[in-house]
N, C-alpha and C positions, 0 to 999 in steps of 0.2 A: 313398342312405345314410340315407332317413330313419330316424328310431326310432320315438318311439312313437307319431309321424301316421298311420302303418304298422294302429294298433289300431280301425278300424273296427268296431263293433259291430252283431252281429246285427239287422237291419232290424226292429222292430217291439218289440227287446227293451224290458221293461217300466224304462222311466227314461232309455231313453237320449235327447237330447237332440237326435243327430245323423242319425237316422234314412236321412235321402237321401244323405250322403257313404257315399264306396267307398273300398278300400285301392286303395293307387295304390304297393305294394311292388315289383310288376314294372314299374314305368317307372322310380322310381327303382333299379333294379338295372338296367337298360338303361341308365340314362344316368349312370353309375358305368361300367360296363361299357365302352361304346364309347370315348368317349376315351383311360380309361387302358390300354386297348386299343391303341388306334392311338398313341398318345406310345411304348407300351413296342415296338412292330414299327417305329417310326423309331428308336427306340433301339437296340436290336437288332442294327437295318440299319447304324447310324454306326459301332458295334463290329467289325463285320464289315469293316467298310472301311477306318478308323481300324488294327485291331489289328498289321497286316502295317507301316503306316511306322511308328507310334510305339510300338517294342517296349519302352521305358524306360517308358512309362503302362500296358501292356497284357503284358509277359510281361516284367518285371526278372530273374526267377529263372531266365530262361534264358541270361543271357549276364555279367552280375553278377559279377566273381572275387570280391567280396567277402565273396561267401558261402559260398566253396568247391567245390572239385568234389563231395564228397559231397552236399552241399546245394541242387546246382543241379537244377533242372529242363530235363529234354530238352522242347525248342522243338515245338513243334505243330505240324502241317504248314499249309503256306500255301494246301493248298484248302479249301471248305468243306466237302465230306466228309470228306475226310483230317482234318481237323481235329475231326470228330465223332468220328471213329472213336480217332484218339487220347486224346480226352478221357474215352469210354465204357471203353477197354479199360483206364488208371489204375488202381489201387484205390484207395478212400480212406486204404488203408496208407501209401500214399505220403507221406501228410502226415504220418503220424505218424514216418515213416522218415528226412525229409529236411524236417520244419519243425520241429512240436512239438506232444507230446501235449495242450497244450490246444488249438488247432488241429481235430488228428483227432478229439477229443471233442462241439468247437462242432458241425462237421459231422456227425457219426454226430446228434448231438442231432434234426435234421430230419429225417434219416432215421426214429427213435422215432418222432418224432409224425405223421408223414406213413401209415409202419406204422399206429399207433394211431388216427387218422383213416379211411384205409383199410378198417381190419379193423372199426372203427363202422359204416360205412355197408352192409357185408354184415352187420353185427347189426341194425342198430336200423330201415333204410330198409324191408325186407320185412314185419316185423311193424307195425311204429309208423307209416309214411305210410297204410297202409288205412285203421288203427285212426282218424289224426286227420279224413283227408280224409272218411272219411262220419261225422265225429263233431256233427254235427247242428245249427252253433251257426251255421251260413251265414255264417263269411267266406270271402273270395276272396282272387286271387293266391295267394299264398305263404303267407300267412295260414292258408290251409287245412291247410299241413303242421304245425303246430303243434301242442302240446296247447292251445292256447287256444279249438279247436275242437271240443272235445271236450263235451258235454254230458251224457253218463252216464257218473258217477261209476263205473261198475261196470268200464267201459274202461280206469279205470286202473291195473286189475290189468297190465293189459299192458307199462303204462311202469314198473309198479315191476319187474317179472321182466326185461324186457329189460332194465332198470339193473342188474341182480344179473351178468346176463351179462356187459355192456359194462363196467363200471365194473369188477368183479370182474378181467375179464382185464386193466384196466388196471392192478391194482395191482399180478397179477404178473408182466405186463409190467416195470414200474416195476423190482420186485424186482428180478427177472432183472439187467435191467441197471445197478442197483444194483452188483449181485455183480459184473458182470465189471465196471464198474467200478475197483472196491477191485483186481479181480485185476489186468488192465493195467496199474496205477497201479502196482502192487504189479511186474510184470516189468521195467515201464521201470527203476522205482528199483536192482530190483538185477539187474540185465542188467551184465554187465562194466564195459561203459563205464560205467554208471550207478555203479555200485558205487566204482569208482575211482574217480569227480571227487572234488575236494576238498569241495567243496559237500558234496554227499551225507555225507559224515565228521564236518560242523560243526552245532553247536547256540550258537544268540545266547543270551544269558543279559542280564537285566535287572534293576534293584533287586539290585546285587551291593554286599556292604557293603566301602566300600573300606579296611577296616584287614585285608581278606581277601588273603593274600597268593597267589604263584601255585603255589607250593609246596603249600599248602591245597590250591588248584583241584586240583591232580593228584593229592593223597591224596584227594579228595572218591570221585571219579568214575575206577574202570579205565577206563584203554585212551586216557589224556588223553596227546596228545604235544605239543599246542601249543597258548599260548595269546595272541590278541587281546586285549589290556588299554586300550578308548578310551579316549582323553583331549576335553577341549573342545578343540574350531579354531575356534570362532568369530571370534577376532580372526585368527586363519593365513586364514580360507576369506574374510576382509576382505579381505587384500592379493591373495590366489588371484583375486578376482574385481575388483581392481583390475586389476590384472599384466595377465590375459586380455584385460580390456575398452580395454587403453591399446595392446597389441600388436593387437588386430584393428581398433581406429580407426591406428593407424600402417602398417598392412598397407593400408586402404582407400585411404589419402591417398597413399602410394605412386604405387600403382595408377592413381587419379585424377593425379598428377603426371605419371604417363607417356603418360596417355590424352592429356589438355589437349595436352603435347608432339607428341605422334603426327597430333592434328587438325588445328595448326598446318602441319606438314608435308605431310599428305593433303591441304590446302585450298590450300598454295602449288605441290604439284607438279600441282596441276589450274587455275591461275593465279588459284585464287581471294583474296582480299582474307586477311591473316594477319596473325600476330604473328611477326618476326624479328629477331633481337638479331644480337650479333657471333658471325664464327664460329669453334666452338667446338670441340674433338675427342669431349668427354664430353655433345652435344646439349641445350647449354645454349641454343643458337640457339635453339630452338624454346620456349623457357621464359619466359613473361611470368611475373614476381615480382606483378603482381597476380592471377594467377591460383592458388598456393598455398594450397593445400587449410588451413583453420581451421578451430579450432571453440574455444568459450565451457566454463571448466571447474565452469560451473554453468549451468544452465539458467535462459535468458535477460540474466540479472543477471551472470552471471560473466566471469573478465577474458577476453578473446579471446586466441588463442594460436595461433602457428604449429604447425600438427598432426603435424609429422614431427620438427621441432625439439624439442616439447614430448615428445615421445612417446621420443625418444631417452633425453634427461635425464632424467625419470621411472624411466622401463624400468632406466634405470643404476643410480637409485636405492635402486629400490624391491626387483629382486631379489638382490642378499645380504641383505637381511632375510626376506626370504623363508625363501631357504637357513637364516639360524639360528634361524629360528619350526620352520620343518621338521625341524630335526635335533634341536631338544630332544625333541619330541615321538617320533621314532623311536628317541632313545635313553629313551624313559620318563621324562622331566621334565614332562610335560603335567600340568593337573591332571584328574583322573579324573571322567566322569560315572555310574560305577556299571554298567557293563556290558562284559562279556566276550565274545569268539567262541570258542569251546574246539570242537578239533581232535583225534580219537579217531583210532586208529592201524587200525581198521574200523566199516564201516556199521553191525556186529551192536552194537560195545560204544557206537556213538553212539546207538542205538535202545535201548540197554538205559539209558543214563544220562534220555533221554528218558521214557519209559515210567517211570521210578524217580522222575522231579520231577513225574510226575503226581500224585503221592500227597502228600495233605494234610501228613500230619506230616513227610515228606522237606522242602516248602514250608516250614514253619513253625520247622524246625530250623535252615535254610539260609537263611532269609532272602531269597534271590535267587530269582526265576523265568526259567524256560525259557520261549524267546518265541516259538521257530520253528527244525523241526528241518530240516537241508538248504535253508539260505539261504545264496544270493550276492551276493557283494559289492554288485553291479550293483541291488540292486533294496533295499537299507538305507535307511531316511529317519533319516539321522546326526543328526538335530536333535532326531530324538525320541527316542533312548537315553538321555537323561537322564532323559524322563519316567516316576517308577516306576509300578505296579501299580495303586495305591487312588490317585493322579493321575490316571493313564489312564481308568478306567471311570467319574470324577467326570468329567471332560471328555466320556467316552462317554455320560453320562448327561443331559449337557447339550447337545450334539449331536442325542439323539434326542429329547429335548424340542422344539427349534429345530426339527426334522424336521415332528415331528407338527403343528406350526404351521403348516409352509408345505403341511403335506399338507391341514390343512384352510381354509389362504387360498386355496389353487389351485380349492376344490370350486370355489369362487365364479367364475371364467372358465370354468371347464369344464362348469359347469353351464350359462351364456351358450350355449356351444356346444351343449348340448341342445334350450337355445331357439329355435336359429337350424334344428336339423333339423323341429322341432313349429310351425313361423312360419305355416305355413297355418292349423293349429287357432287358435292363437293371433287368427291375424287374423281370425276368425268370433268367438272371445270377444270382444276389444275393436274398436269400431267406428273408432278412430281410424288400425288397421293393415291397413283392409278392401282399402286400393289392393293388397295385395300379391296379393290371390286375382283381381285382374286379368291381373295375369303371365302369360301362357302356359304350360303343363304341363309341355316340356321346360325349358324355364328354368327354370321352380321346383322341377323333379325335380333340376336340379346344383344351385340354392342348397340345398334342405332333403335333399341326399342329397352329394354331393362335395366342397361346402365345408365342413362341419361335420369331415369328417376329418381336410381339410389345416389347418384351424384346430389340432384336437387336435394334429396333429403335430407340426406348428411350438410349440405352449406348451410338450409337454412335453422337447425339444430342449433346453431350457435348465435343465434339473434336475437330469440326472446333474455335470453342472458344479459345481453348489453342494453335492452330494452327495459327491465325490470331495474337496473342498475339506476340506468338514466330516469326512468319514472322517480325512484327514491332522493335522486339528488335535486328535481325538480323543485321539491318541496311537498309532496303530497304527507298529508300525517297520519294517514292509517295506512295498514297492508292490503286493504279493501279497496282504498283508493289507487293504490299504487297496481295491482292486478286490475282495473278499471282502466286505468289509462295506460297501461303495457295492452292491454288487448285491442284496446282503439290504434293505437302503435303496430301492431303485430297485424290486426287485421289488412291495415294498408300496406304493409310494407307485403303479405302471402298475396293480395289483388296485384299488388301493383310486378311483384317478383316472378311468383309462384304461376301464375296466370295468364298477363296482360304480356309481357317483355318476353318470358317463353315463347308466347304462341307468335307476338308477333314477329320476335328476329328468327322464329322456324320457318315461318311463312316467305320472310323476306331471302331467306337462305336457299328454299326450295326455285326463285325466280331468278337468282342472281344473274344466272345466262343472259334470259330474255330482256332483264333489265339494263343489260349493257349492253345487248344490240339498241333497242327500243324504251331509252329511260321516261320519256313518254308514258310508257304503258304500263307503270311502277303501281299505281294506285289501283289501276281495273286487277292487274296482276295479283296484286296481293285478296284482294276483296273474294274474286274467285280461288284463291289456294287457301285463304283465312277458312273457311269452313270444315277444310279436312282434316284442320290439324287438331279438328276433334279425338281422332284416332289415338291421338297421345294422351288424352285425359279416359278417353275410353280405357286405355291401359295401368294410368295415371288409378281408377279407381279398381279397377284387379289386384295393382299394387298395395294400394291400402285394405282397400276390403280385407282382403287374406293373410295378407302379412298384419297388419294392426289387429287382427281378430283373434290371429293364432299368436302372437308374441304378449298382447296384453292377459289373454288367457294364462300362457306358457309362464309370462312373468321372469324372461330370460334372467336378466339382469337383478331380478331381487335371488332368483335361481342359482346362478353364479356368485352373489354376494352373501347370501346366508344359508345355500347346504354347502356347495363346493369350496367356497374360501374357509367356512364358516367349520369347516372340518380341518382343510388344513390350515389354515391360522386360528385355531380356536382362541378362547375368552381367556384374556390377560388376566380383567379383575372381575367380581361380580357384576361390579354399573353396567361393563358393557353386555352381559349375558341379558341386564334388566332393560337397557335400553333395546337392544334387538326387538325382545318382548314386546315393547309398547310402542316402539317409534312404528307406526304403520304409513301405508304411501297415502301420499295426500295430493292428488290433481293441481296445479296454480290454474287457477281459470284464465289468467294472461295469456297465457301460452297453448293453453289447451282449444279452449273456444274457437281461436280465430283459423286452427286448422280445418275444423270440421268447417266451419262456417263458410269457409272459403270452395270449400267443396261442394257446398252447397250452390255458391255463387255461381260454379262452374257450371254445374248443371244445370240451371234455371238459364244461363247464360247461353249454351249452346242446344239450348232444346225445341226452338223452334227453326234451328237454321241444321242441324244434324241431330235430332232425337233420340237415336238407338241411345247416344248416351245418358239418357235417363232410367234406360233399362241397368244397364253398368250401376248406375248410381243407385237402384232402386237396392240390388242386390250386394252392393259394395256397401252399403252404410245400412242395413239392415243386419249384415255380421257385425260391422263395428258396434252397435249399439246392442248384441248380442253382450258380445265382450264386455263392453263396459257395463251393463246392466250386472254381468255375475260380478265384475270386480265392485259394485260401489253395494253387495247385497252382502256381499260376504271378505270382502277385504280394505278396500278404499277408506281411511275416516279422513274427513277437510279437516281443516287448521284454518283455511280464509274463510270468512263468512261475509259473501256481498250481498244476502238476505233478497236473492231472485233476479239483483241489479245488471249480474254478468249476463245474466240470459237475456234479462230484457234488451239490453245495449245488440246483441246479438244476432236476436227478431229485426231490428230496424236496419242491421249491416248487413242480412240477409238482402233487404232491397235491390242491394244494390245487385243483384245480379239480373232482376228485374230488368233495372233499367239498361246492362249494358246489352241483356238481349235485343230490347226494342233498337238499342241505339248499332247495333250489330244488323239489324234490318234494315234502317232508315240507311246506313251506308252504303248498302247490299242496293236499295231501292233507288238512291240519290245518286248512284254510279249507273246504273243499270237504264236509266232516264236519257244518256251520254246515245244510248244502241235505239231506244225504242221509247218513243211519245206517251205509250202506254203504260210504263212502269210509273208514271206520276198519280195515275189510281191506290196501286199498293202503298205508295210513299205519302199519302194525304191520310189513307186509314191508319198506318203507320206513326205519323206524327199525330194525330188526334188521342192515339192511345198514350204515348208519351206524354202529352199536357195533361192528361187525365191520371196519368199516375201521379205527376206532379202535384197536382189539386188533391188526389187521395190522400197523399200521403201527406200535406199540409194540414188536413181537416183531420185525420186522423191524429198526428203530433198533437195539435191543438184538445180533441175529445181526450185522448188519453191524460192529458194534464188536468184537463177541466175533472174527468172520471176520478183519480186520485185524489183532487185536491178537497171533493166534495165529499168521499170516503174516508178521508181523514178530517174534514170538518165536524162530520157525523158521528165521529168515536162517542162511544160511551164512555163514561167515565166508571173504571172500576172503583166501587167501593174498600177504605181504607180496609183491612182485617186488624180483628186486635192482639195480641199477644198475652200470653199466659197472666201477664200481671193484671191486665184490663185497660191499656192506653191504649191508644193509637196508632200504629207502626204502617211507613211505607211498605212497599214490596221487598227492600230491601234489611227487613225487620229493622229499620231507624226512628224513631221517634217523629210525628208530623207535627211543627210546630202550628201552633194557631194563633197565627198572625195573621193579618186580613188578608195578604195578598196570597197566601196557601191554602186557604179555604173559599173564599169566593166564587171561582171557574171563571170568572171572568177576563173576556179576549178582546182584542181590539181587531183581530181575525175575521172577517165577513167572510158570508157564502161565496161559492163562486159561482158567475151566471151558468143557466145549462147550457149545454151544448147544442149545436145549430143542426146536428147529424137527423137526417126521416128517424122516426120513431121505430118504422119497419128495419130501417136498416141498423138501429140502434140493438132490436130484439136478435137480429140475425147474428151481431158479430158479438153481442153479451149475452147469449140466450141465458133463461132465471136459472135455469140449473147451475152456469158458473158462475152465479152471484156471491157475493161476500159470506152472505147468509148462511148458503148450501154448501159452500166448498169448507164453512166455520164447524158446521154438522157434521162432514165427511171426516175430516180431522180426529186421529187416534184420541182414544180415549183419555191418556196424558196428554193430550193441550188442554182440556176442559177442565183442569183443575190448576190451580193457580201454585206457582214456584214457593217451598219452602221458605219462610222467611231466612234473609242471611243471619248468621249472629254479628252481632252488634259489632266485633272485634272487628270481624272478613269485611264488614260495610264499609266499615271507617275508611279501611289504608285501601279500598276497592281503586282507587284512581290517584296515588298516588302514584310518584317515577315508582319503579321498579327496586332500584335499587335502594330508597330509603326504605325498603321492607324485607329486605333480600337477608334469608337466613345462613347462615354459615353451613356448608356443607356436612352430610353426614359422611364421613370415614367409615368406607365399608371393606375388611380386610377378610382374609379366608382365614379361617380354622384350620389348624393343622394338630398332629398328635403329640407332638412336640413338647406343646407350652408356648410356641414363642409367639405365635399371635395373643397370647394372653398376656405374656410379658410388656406386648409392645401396647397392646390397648392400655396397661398399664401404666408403662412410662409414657405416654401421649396425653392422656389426660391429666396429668402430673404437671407435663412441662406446659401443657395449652388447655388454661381454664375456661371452660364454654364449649373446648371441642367436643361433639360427641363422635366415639370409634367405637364398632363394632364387627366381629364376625360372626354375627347369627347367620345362619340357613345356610352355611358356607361348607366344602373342605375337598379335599384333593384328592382326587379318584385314583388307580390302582396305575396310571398312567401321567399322573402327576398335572392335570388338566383341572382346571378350575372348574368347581359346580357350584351351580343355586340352585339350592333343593325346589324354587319351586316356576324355574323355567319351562320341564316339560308339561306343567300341571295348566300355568299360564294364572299363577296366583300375584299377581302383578303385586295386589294390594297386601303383599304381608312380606312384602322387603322392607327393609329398615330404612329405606332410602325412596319410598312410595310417600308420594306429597299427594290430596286429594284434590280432586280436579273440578272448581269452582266456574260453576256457570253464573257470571255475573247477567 
């Protein structure tokens, strides 16, 4: 994985210093190669063997009720072929059918680039490996594929026309899928089902001035039938997360009271040494009073207190306050923090109210903005509707300040890590590091090639973390927003980290010599060593390929967390046996995206100036999208829903690798001008293609706008459905009132002009197969029927805070033989009216281990503590 040790120079050239060293690119790619080689076919192999017993780590979606029968996945066959063949015959539809379109987007994403990889290597390998390998400048290995090998300027006619091709078709590759982008995004939305969620109908409004009454709200905007008016909970969501936290520490001690019971017992009927009292009918026998679960109601300092006792009186306490914090607020006594959910009677008049607050003077008349159109409940950050507009972007602005800091405190490690690929060179400049060129050559091909990767990996693990943190303080109010703008964050900071400061302090570390004889010669130096340090993204994708292919297969860490712990720290109470069961991994697109993406950037990046690594890339992201295709088919379910937004944002970051290729030539071409008159040919076709991309990619931002805005001009308006009794009811089974402005359809929304794009080239990158239309046909047979109406109850408190609706937890205890969980549901309900406690499905195996009869079954929906799972 070296980088720039990789840049050997020409034997004899005039200044160089290191005449008798050689590239040594092919050992460090062999010894990158083998191991994670062999780690990824033992990985592999444990999959294969692992996936058949533990179907809860390796296929949830096929046995899961919790996700529905529409939702589930049909089970894989239990041989290895049968198994391939099921997996190959899927479509990637699947996911989009039966998970979610960001899902099928992530995925189709490797597909793109693996294409775009692919279709490189038959452009650029036939013309551009001849041209570098006899290009005269005698390096070896891999080195020779380069343009760094190239000595007459006149050659590089070649790498600039085959950039015209290559890059060219990438942008409208790019396009293309741009377009059907906007268009699937566009069919899901108004596919029946789509159409009818409640979701789909609502627009969050922010900075709403509260002497705005709702009467207003509904003369503002046709087609308004209902409106969300938040209030503060911050002192309600106090006692909320009191209440919880005192019910599941009294749930736990339960639990523990009946276990301690149960031990005593299990250890006297096998004559071993116990505690027994008198006896009892409710298996008080088996209960030492110093064994009563406590706990301190401060940490350390605070008084000790019997935990079931305490938890009682509390509980009693504390919720009829609750109750009347809760019902001011539902009947509109709260006091307001300036924000609305308004609920359109259809998709068309919520798109037309949307589309009308885009406009400055609607803004500046109304005072309030529109935050996010087709947002649910599920994914609000209620804490930040308070914060208005010019808040926000001051917070946003200080965020990206903090950002650019740590993006330029990190060069400083990451740049270490270039040091550590360049240690050989290094240890010939300084004599104090000369032991290290004792080393053996495999050894010091894994330090200055394998570890410098798993180094980068590990530092930059810990970024999107502080990225996502910072997104939410910024002010953003959904978690959709907030994984949006962590990945715009995360993508710059992998370009600018991951990339750009790598390759270049390798480069600069590989010349150090020369450049202190000759600082002069800093900028030619680097430009010709910049291309080798291909060799270390070459490796760069061996690493990922194999290792991300076989670990997300392998599923280390869910492996380690739920058979190995999960056996030896088995399940305290039943929640956690149920939670295991349900909580499945869920991708953040924040964090995820911008790695691949950035992979991507690398190879479109250096594939006109050293190519083979497009081949690397072709075959390194062709596993990874192996991998993630089985997890998002049979394991993966999202929690974020950016409804196609993360992928799109991701299409247009792709560019940028676009660009730093041409602009990696024009530097190559604009140095190279300095030796030879003739290099100002390459550097004129060069920059031509750069202004063209620029002009591309303006015309195209502009059609993609104009193409959406005119697809959602165009909605149809789904007709009301009626409801059992014979009214009117929205999609959210609510009653439509009929007032003029919720039945009219009319918008103050105009068309938008067409696009200026040839018509030919309009058909090329929208061909009619991915039109609205045809991608609305191809769509599973559930989109084409329109969402169950909600009941009228689930409608109502659909957008209120959370907590004004937030039900008292259920107390889920185990069953024991005893009596005393019977005892204790007994005196629980007694002392705390409202609580419900229960130990159905429950009771303590022959090893004293807590069970829920129906974890291995995966009957999610028949615990007492199963809440059903409301698609708004």
């Amino acid at each position: 994985m070296a980088l720039a040790h990789l840049f050997a120079r020409q034997e004899g050239e005039p200044g160089s210093a290191r005449d008798e060293e050689r590239s040594n690119s092919a050992s460090g790619l062999v010894s990158t190669l083998v191991p994670n080689l062999l780690i990824a076919l033992a990985f592999v192999t444990l999959f294969f063997i692992f996936r058949r017993k533990f179907r809860r780590l390796y296929a949830p979606r096929t046995y899961i009720d919790s996700l529905g029968d529409q939702r589930k996945t049909p089970p894989p066959s239990d041989s290895f072929f049968g198994w391939v063949s099921d997996f190959r015959h899927i479509d990637d539809r699947y996911i989009l059918d039966h998970s979610s379109i960001d899902g099928y987007l992530f995925v189709r994403y490797f597909k793109v680039i693996v294409i775009i990889s692919f279709l490189g290597c038959l452009i650029t390998w036939p013309v551009l490996f001849p041209v570098n390998i006899t290009g005269g400048r005698g390096n070896e290995q891999l080195d020779m594929l380069s343009i760094s090998n190239v000595e007459d300027v006149n050659r590089y006619y070649a790498h600039a026309f085959v950039s015209w091709a290559f890059l060219g078709m990438v942008m409208i590759l790019i396009a293309r899928e741009s377009f059907f982008t906007v268009n699937i995004r566009q069919a899901y939305r108004r596919s029946q089902w789509g159409a009818s969620r409640l979701s789909s109908r609502t627009i969050l409004f922010t900075s709403v001035p509260k002497e705005l009454t709702q009467t207003a709200l509904f003369e503002m905007f046709p087609g308004v039938v209902h409106a969300w008016v938040v209030s503060n909970c911050k002192d309600l969501q106090d006692l909320i997360d009191d209440r919880d936290d005192t019910a599941l520490k009294l749930e736990a001690a339960e639990v523990q009271l009946s276990r301690d019971a149960n031990a005593n017992r299990l250890k006297a009927a096998k004559g071993k040494k116990a505690y027994q009292g008198e006896e009892t009918e409710d298996g008080s026998k088996w209960l030492n009073p110093k064994d009563r679960p406590t706990h301190r109601l401060k940490f350390l300092i605070g008084k000790k207190v019997d935990t079931i006792e305490y938890g009682r009186q509390h509980l009693a306490e504390i919720l009829p306050k609750i109750q009347q914090e809760q019902d001011k607020h539902w009947n509109g006594q709260g006091d307001l923090v300036g924000a609305v959910f308004l609920e359109f009677d259809t998709q068309k008049s919520a798109q037309d109210a949307w589309q009308m607050m885009q406009n400055k003077k609607t803004m500046l008349k109304s005072k309030m903005r529109a935050r996010q159109l087709g947002v649910t409940p599920q994914e609000v950050i209620w804490n930040n509707l308070r914060i208005g507009v010019a808040e926000h972007w001051l917070r946003w602005l200080a965020a990206t300040s903090f950002i650019t800091v740590i993006i330029i405190f990190w060069a400083v490690p990451v740049a270490f890590v270039g040091l550590v690929s360049n240690v050989n060179y290094l240890a010939r400049r300084f004599s104090w590091l000369g032991w290290i060129l004792d080393i053996p050559d495999v050894i010091l091909g894994v330090v200055t090639g394998l570890l410098p990767v798993i180094m980068l990996a590990v530092l930059m693990a810990l970024v999107p973390i502080v990225f996502r943190l910072l997104a939410k303080l910024s002010g953003w109010v959904t978690l959709s927003q907030v994984e949006l703008q962590t990945q715009s964050w995360y993508f710059a900071f992998q370009v600018i980290q991951a990339f750009l400061i790598t390759t270049f302090s390798s480069a600069a570390t590989s010349v150090v010599d020369d450049v202190i004889s000759d600082p002069g010669s800093a900028v030619e130096l680097l430009s010709r060593n910049l291309p080798k340090a291909s060799n270390f993204y070459i490796n760069y994708f061996i690493l990922f390929g194999l290792s991300a292919f076989a670990s997300t297969l392998l599923n280390i860490g869910g492996f380690v967390t739920v058979v190995l712990l999960g056996r030896i720290l088995p399940n305290k109470t039943p929640r956690k046996a149920f939670q295991k069961l349900v909580s499945l991994s869920a991708p953040m697109w924040g964090s995820e995206l911008p790695k691949w993406v950035n992979l991507g950037v690398i190879a479109l990046s250096y594939s006109c100036i050293a190519p083979l690594v497009l081949g690397f890339s072709t075959i390194g992201l062709t596993l990874i999208y192996l991998g993630f295709r089985y997890n998002f088919l049979y394991t993966y379910e999202t929690t974020i829903d950016t409804k196609g937004a993360a992928y799109q944002r991701a299409l247009q970051q792709l560019i940028t690798g676009v660009y730093f290729s041409e602009l990696c030539l024009i530097g190559l071409f604009a140095i190279a001008v300095g030796e030879s008159r003739a290099a100002i040919g390459p550097l004129v076709v060069e920059c031509v293609l750069l202004g063209t991309t620029v002009l591309f990619q303006l015309v195209l931002r502009k059609a993609l706008k104009t193409h959406e805005a005119r697809i959602a001009y165009s909605d149809p308006v789904p007709t009301p459905h009626r409801n059992v009794e014979g009214g009117e009811v929205d999609g959210a089974g609510m009653p439509v009132e009929k007032s003029g402005q919720t039945t009219n359809g009319s918008s103050p929304v105009t068309a938008p002009k067409p696009t200026r794009i040839p018509g030919f080239i309009q058909r090329f990158i929208n061909p009619e197969k991915n039109s609205v239309p045809n991608l609305s046909s191809s769509l599973a047979t559930f989109y084409h029927q329109p969402q169950e109406p909600l009941p009228v109850e689930i409608a109502k408190r659909a957008f209120f805070n959370p907590a004004v609706t937030s039900q008292t937890p259920v107390v889920w205890i185990v069953k024991d033989e005893m009596g005393i969980s019977e005892r204790e549901i007994r005196n629980t309900s007694k002392a705390v009216p409202g609580l419900t406690i229960t130990d159905e499905q429950t009771y303590f195996d022959e090893k004293n281990k807590v069970v829920w009869k129906g974890q291995d079954e995966g009957l999610a929906r028949e615990a007492p503590i199963w809440e059903d799972r409301i698609i708004y």
